[in-house]
PLY file of the C-alpha trace (Angstrom):
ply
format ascii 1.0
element vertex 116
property float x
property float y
property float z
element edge 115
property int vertex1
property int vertex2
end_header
-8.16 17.49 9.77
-5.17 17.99 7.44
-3.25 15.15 5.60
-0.35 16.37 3.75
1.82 14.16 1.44
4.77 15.81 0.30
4.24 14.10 -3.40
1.10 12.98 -4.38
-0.78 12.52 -7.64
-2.50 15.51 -8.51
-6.07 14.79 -10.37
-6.08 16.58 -13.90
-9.00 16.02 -16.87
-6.22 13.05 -18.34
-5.91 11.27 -15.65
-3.39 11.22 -12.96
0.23 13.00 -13.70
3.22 13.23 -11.37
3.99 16.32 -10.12
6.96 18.71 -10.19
9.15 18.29 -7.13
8.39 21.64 -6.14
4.52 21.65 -5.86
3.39 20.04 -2.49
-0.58 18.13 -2.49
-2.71 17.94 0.40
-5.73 16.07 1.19
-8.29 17.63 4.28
-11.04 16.10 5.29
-13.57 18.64 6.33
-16.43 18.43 9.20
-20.04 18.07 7.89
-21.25 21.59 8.78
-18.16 22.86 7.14
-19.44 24.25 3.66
-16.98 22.74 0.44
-16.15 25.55 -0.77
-14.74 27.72 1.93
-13.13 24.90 3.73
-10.92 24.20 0.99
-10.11 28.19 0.77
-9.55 28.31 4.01
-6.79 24.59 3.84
-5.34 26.28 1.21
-5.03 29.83 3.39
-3.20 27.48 6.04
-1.11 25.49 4.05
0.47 28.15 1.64
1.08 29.62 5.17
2.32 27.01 6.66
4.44 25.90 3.61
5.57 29.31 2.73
4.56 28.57 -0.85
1.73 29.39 -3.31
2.62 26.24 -5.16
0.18 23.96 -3.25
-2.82 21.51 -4.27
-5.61 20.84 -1.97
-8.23 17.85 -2.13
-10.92 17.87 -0.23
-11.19 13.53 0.93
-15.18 13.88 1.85
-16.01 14.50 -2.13
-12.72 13.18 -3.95
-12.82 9.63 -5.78
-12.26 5.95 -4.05
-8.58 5.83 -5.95
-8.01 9.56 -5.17
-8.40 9.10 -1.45
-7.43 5.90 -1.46
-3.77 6.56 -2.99
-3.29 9.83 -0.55
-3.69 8.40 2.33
-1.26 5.70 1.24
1.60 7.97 1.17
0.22 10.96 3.83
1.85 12.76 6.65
-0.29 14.28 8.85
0.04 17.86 9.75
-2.46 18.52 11.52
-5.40 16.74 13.56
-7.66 18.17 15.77
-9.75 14.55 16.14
-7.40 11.61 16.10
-9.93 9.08 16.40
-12.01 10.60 13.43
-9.08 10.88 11.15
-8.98 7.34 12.18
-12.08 5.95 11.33
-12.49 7.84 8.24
-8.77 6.61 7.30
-10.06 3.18 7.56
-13.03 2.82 6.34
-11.24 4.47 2.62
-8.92 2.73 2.62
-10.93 -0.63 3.28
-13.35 1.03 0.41
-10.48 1.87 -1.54
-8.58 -1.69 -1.66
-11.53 -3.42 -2.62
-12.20 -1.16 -5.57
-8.47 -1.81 -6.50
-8.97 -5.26 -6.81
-11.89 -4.21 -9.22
-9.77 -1.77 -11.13
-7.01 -4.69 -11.79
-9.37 -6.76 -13.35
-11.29 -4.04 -15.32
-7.60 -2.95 -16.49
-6.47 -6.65 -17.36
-9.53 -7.07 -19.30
-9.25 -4.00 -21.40
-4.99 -3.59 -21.97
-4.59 -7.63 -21.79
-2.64 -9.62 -19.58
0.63 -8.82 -20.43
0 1
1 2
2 3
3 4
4 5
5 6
6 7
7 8
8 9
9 10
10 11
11 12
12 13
13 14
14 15
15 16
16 17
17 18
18 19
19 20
20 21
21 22
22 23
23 24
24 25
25 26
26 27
27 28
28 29
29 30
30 31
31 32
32 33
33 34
34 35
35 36
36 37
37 38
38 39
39 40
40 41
41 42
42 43
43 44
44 45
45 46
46 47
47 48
48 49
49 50
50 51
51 52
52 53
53 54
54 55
55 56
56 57
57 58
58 59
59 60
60 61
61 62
62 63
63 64
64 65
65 66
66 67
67 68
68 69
69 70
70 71
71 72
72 73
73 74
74 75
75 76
76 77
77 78
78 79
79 80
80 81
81 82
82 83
83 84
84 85
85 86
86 87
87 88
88 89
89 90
90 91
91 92
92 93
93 94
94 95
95 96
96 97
97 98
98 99
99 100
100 101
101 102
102 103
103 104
104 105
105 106
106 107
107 108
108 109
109 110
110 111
111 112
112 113
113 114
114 115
C-alpha cells in the first residue's frame, strides 16, 4: 500500500522541517514478509516513476514514529492500494495510537516551554 501526501513533514536529525514545494513525501506501508529495506527501494523505484521526479521522500509507516505516522496520514492521498480494508485498519488503529500520544505530547510540551 502507498500513501502519498503531496507536502508532508520530512523527518531530519532536528526535528521536523517543511519542505520545498518541489520535493513530494510518501508514506508505504509494507506487508510483513516484505523485507525493509528493499520495499522502500522498490516505493521509491515506483514513485520517482510515477512522479517523474527524483526529488521524492519515502517513509516506511510499519517502523516510522507515532507522530510521524500519525501526521501523514492526516494529510495523505492515496495512490495506490492493493488491500483497502488493510490500509484501513492499519489507518485506524495509528491514528487512534497517534491522537492519544498527542494529547501526551501537549502536556509534556506545556510543561517544558510553559503555558503561554
Amino acid at each position: 500500500m502507498l500513501w502519498c501526501p503531496l507536502r508532508l513533514p520530512v523527518w531530519r536529525g532536528d526535528g521536523f522541517t517543511p519542505q520545498a514545494p518541489e520535493r513530494c513525501g510518501c508514506g508505504c506501508y509494507l506487508d510483513d514478509p516484505v523485507d525493509l529495506v528493499e520495499g522502500r527501494l522498490e516505493a521509491i523505484g515506483v514513485v520517482t516513476t510515477h512522479l517523474h521526479t527524483d526529488e521524492v521522500d519515502v517513509v516506511v509507516l510499519n517502523t516510522a514514529p507515532t507522530a510521524l505516522t500519525g501526521r501523514i496520514l492526516q494529510t495523505r492521498r492515496v495512490i495506490f492500494d492493493r488491500d483497502p480494508f488493510r490500509r484501513h485498519l492499519f489507518e485506524s488503529l495509528a491514528l487512534r495510537e497517534f491522537f492519544d500520544f498527542r494529547i501526551f505530547e501537549h502536556r509534556l510540551l506545556a510543561r517544558r516551554h510553559g503555558n503561554g
